[in-house]
C-alpha positions, 0 to 999 in steps of 0.5 A, spaced: 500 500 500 503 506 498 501 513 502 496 514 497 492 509 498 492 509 505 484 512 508 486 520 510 482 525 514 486 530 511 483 536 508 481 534 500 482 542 498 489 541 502 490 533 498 489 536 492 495 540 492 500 536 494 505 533 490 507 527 493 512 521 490 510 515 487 510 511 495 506 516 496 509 520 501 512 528 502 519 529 505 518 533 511 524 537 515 522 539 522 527 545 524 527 548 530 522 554 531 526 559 535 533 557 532 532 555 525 536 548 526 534 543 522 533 537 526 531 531 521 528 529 515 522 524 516 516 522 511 509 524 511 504 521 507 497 526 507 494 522 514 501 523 518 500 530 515 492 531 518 495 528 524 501 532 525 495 538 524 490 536 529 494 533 535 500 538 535 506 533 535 510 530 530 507 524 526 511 521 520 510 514 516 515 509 518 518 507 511 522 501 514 517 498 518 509 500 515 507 504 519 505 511 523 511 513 528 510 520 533 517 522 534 518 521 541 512 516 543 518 511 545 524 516 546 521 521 550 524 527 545 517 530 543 517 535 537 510 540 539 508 543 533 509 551 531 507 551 525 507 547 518 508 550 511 509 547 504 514 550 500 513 553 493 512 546 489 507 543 494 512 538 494 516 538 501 513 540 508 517 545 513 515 543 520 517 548 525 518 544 532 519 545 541 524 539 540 524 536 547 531 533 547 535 529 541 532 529 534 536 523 532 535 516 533 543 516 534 541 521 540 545 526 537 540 533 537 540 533 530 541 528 525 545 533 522 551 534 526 555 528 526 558 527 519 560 533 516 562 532 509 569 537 507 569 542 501 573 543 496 576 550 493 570 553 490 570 558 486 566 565 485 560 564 480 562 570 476 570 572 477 573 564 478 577 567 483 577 562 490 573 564 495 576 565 503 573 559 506 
C-alpha cells in the first residue's frame, strides 16, 4: 500500500495540492522554531500530515517498518508543533518544532551534526577567483 492509498482525514482542498512521490509520501524537515536548526528529515504521507495538524506533535510514516511513528512516543524527545508550511512546489513540508531533547535516533540533537562532509576550493560564480573559506 503506498501513502496514497492509505484512508486520510486530511483536508481534500489541502490533498489536492500536494505533490507527493510515487510511495506516496512528502519529505518533511522539522527545524527548530526559535533557532532555525534543522533537526531531521522524516516522511509524511497526507494522514501523518492531518495528524501532525490536529494533535500538535510530530507524526511521520515509518518507511522501514509500515507504519505511523510520533517522534518521541518511545524516546521521550517530543517535537510540539509551531507551525507547518509547504514550500513553493507543494512538494516538501517545513515543520517548525519545541524539540524536547535529541532529534536523532543516534541521540545526537540533530541528525545533522555528526558527519560533516569537507569542501573543496570553490570558486566565485562570476570572477573564478577562490573564495576565503
Amino acid at each position: 500500500m503506498t501513502g496514497s492509498d492509505r484512508p486520510s482525514a486530511l483536508d481534500p482542498a489541502l490533498a489536492a495540492r500536494l505533490k507527493r512521490g510515487v510511495d506516496g509520501l512528502l519529505p518533511a524537515i522539522a527545524q527548530q522554531y526559535d533557532t532555525g536548526e534543522v533537526l531531521m528529515l522524516g516522511w509524511m504521507d497526507d494522514e501523518a500530515l492531518h495528524r501532525t495538524l490536529t494533535t500538535g506533535r510530530c507524526t511521520y510514516w515509518s518507511r522501514s517498518r509500515q507504519e505511523y511513528w510520533v517522534k518521541g512516543d518511545t524516546s521521550g524527545h517530543v517535537q510540539l508543533v509551531k507551525s507547518v508550511a509547504l514550500d513553493c512546489d507543494a512538494d516538501t513540508v517545513l515543520v517548525k518544532v519545541d524539540q524536547v531533547g535529541a532529534a536523532c535516533h543516534t541521540g545526537d540533537r540533530t541528525c545533522f551534526d555528526a558527519d560533516e562532509l569537507p569542501l573543496g576550493p570553490q570558486t566565485g560564480p562570476q570572477t573564478g577567483q577562490e573564495i576565503a573559506q
